[in-house]
Legacy VTK file of the C-alpha trace (Angstrom):
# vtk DataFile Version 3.0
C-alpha trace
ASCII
DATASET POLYDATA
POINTS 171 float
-18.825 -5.376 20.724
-21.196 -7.470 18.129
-22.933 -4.343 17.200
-19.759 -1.993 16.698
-18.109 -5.194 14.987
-20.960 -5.382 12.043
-22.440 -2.741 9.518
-21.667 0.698 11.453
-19.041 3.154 10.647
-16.683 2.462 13.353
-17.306 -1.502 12.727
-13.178 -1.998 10.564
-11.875 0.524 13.552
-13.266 -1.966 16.236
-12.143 -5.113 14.025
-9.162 -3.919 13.972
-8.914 -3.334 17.133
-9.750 -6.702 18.065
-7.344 -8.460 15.775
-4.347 -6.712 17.278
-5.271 -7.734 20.390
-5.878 -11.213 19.366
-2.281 -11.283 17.556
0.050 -11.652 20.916
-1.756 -14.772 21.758
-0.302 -16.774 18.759
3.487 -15.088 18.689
2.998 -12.161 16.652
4.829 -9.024 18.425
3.818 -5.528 16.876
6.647 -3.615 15.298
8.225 -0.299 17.134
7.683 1.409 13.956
5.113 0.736 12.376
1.679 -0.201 14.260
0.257 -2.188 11.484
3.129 -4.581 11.062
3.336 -7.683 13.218
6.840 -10.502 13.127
6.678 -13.888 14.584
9.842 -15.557 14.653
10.306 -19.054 14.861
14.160 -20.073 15.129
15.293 -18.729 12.221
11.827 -18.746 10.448
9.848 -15.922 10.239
5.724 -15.006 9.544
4.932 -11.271 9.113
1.905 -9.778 8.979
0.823 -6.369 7.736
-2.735 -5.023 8.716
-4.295 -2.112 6.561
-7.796 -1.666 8.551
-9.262 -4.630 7.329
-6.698 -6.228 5.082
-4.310 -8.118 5.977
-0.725 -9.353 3.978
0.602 -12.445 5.335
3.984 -13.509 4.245
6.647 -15.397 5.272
9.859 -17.908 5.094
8.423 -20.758 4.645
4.485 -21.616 2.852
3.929 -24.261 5.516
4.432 -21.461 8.594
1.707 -18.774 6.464
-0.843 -21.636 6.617
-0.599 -22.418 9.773
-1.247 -18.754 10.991
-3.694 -18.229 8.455
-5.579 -21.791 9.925
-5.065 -19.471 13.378
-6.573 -16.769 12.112
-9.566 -18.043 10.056
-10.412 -20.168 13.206
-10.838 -17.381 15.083
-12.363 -15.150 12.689
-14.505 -14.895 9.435
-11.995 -14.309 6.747
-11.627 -15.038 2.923
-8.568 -15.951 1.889
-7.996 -14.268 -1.554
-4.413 -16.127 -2.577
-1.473 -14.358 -3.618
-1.338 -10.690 -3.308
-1.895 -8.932 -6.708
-2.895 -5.156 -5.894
-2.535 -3.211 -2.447
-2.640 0.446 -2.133
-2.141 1.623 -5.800
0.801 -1.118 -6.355
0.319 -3.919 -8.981
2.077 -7.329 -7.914
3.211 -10.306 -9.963
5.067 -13.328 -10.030
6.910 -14.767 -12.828
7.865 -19.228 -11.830
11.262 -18.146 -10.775
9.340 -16.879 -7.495
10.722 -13.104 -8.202
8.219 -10.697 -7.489
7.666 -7.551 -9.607
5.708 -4.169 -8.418
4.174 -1.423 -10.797
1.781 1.360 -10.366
0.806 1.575 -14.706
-2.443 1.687 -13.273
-2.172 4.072 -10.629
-0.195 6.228 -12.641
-3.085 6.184 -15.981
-5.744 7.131 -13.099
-3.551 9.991 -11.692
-3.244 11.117 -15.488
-7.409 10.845 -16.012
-7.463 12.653 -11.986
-4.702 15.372 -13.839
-6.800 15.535 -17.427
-3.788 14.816 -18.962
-5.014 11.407 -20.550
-3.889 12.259 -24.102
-1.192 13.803 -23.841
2.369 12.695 -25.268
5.448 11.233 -23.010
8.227 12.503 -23.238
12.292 11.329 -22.359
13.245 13.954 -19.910
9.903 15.054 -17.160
12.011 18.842 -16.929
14.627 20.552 -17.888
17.789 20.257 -15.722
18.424 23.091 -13.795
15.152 25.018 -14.627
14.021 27.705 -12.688
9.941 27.938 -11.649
8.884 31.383 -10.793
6.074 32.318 -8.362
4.574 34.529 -11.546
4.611 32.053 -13.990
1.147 30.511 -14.952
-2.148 30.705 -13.755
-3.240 30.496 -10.749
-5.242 27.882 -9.945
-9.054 27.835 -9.186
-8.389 24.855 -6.415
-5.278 24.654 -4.707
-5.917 21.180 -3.081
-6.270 19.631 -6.335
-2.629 20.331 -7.331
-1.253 19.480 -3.840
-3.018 16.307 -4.247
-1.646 15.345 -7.819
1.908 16.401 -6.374
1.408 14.023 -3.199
0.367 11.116 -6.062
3.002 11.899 -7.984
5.863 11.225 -5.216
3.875 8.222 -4.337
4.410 7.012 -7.718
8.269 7.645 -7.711
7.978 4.476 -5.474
8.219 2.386 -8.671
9.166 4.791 -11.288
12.201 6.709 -9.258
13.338 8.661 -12.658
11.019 11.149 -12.288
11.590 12.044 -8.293
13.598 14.835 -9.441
10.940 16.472 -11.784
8.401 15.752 -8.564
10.558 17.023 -5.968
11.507 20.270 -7.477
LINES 1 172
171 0 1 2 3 4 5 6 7 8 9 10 11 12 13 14 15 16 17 18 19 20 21 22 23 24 25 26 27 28 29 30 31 32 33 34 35 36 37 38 39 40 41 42 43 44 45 46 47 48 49 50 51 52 53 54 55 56 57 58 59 60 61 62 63 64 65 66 67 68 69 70 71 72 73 74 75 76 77 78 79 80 81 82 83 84 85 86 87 88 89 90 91 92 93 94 95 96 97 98 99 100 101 102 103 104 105 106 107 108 109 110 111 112 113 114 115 116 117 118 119 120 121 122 123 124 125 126 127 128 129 130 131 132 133 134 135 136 137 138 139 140 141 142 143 144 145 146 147 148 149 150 151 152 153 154 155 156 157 158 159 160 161 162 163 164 165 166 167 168 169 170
């Protein structure tokens, strides 16, 4: 397990491995759902935990219940606590002192333009024009398909935070 748990390819597959197996013994129960998402409830408190191969998001109703299970964890493994969460999976977080939490993707959305070579071009108010019809004709065709059916998945990843343009994405 040492060997498979340091420097070889399968080494966050067998970490993670271990660490959801490790989870049951201090409350957490994994989610129907999702795989990666782990609840502990305590009376009407609750820690949950979200594990991304070897990240992990830790949040919960009260601070002095997320210590605790992050003292749990770090006991029991070699972690680095890197404070609040500020960018996961193409999302931007914040905090303003009112405790409110805000999500973007600006810089998810300027690398998609750079991956798109569209980096200087202009905005514009309205993405397409309502009721527009594409034809199969129209345009080139391009060189490498993959590359636009990867743009087109980014793009409705994107209308995550920016749901205006799901219609121009989507159609």
């Amino acid at each position: 397990l040492r060997k498979s748990l340091y420097g070889l390819k399968q080494a966050p597959r067998a970490w993670n491995a271990k660490f959801t197996s490790y989870l049951p013994a201090i409350g957490f129960v994994s989610s129907h759902s999702d795989p990666s998402l782990f609840v502990k409830h305590l009376g009407s408190d609750i820690v949950i935990l979200l594990l991304y191969v070897d990240d992990i998001i830790l949040t919960g109703s009260k601070v002095a219940l997320v210590q605790e299970v992050v003292d749990e964890l770090s006991s029991a493994f070699d972690m680095k606590d890197m404070g609040k969460l500020k960018y996961f999976l193409g999302l931007q977080i914040s905090y303003n002192t009112a405790g409110d939490i805000f999500v973007n993707q600006a810089k998810y959305a300027k690398d998609l333009l750079a991956k798109a070579g569209l980096s200087s071009c202009r905005s514009c108010p309205t993405p397409c024009k309502p009721h527009g019809q594409l034809l199969k004709s129209d345009g080139d065709a391009l060189n490498d398909p993959t590359i636009y059916r990867s743009i087109v998945g980014a793009l409705q990843y994107l209308t995550f935070t920016r749901p205006e343009i799901s219609y121009a994405v989507n159609t």
